[in-house]
C-alpha positions in Angstrom: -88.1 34.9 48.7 -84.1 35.3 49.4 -84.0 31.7 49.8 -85.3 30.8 46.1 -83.1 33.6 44.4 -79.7 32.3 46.1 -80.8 28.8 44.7 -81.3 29.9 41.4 -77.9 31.9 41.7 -76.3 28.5 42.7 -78.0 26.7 40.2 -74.9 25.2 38.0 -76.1 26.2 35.2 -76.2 29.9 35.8 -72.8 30.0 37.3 -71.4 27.8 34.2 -72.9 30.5 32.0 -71.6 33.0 34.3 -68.0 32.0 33.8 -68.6 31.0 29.9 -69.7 34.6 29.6 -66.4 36.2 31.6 -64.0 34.0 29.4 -65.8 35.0 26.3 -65.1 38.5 27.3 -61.7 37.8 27.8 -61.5 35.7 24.6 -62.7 39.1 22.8 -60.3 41.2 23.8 -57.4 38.6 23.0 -58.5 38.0 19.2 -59.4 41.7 19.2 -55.9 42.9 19.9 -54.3 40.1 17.8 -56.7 41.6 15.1 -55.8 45.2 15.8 -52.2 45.1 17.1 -50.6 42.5 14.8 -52.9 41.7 11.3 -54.1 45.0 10.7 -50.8 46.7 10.8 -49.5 44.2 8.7 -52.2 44.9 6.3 -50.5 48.1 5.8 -47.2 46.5 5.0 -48.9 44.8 1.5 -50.5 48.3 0.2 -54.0 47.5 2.0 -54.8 51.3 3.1 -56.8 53.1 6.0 -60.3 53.5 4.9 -61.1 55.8 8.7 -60.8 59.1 6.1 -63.5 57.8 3.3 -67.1 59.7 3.5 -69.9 61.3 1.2 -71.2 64.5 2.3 -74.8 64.7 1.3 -76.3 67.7 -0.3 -78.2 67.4 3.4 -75.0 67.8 5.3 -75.9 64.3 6.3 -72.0 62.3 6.0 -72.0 58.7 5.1 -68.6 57.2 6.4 -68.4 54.3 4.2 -65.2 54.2 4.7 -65.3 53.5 8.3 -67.6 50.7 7.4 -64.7 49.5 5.1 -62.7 49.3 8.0 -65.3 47.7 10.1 -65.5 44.7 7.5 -62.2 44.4 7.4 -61.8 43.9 10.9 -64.6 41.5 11.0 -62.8 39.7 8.4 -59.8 39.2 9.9 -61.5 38.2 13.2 -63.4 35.3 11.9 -60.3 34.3 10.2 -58.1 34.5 13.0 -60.9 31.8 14.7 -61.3 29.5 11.9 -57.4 29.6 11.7 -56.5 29.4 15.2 -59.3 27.9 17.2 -61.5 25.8 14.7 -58.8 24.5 12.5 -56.6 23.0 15.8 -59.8 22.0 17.5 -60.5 19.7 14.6 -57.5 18.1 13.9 -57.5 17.1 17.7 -61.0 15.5 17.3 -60.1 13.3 14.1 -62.4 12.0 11.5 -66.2 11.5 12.8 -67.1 8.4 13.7 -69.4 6.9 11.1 -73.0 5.5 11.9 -74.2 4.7 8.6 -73.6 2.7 5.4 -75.0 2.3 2.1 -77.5 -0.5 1.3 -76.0 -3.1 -1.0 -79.2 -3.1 -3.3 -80.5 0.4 -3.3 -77.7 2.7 -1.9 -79.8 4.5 0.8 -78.3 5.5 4.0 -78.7 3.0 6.8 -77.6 2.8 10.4 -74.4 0.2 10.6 -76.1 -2.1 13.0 -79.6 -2.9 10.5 -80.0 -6.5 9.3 -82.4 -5.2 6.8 -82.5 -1.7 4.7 -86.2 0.1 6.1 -86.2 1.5 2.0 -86.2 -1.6 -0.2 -86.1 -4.4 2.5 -83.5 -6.4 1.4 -81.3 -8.4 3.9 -77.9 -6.9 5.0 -74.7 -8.0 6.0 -73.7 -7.8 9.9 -71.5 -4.5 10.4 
């Protein structure tokens, strides 16, 4: 019984998820305090203002904090932009333009693979390449 658990621990794929997960963690905390430490004061320095302090109080008692939710949206904002801006946006200027795999047909335009002698839509001959 031992014997089957340790292999599944071994697996590669558990530990590769393993480690993906801790560096994700990690990965968190770095954009989160980028977000918090350095953005979001800096939001202050351009009029944006502290929403924390924002709420309804219902004739309930019940207290909507909208404002916190402000906040929250904010942040999540400026997270996802500090990824596209500083992760996405690097890690596709170091791929390049995708390679292609298709052309057009020279009689009816439709998308076929590069390597077809002969377009599958209106079978007329193509050119090599």
């Amino acid at each position: 019984m031992f014997t089957g658990f340790r292999e599944f621990i071994m697996r590669g794929n558990v530990v590769d998820l393993a480690v993906a997960f801790v560096i994700g963690i990690a990965f968190a905390a770095v954009i989160n305090s980028f977000v918090a430490d350095i953005l979001t004061p800096l939001l202050g320095l351009v009029g944006v203002p502290d929403f924390s302090q924002l709420a309804t109080t219902l004739p309930s008692g019940a207290t909507i904090n909208w404002g916190l939710f402000l906040n929250t949206l904010i942040s999540f904002l400026l997270v996802a932009g500090a990824i596209y801006f500083f992760v996405i946006a690097p890690m596709n200027r170091m791929k390049g333009p995708a390679e292609t795999t298709t052309k057009a047909c020279s009689e009816c335009t439709s998308e076929i693979p590069l390597g077809a002698r002969r377009c599958p839509m209106c079978t007329a001959p193509q050119a090599a390449g």
